[in-house]
Structures are given as C-alpha cells and as structure tokens.
N, C-alpha and C positions, 0 to 999 in steps of 0.2 A: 439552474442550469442542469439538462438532465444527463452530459457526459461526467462531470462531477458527482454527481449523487451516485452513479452506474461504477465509480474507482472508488467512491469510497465504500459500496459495497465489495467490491475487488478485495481491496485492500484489509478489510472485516473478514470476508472468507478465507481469503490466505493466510491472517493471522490464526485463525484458529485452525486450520491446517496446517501450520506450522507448528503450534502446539498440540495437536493431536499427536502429528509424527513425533516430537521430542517424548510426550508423554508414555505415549507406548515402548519407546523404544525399538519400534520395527523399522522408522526411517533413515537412510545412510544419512551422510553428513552431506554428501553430493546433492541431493537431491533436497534435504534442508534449505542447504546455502543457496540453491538456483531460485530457491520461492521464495526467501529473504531477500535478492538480488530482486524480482519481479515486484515485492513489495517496499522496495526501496525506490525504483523505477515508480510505481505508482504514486507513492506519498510525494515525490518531486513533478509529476508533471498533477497530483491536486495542488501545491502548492502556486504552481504558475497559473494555472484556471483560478483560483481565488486572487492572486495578485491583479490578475485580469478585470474581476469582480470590484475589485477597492481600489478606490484613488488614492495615489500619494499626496497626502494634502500636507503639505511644509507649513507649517506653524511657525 
C-alpha cells in the first residue's frame, strides 16, 4: 500500500529530524514537541492501515 510506505518514510524523516534538532542543540523544545506530536500522529494512523492490511483471525 503506497500511503503506508509514503508515513513510514514520514515517520523516518521526522525521526531523524528530531534527532538532528536534539543533537545540535539549536531546536526549542516547542518545536521538538510539535514534530514528536506529528510522529506520534503518523505512527497511529500506520498502525490502522496495517490493521486494515491483517485479518483478525481468533484461533
């Protein structure tokens, strides 16, 4: 599914965007927390497109 593959590159860039800023220490805390918040938002709607992807199969 290519909206999937498309968040978890999202999700890989922000992360090391996140870590860029923490590592330099040039990024406020504001603007940390707002791209932590966007990759938090991402990681919950890949998890729903993958739920989407697998059936609950009850054994």
């Amino acid at each position: 599914m290519r909206r999937l593959e498309l968040l978890r590159i999202e999700h890989r860039d922000l992360d090391s965007a996140i870590g860029a800023l923490v590592d330099s220490g040039s990024g406020d805390q504001m603007q940390v927390a707002r791209l932590k918040k966007r990759k938090l938002r991402l990681r919950d709607e890949m998890a729903l497109l993958e739920d989407q992807l697998v059936p609950d199969i009850i054994a």
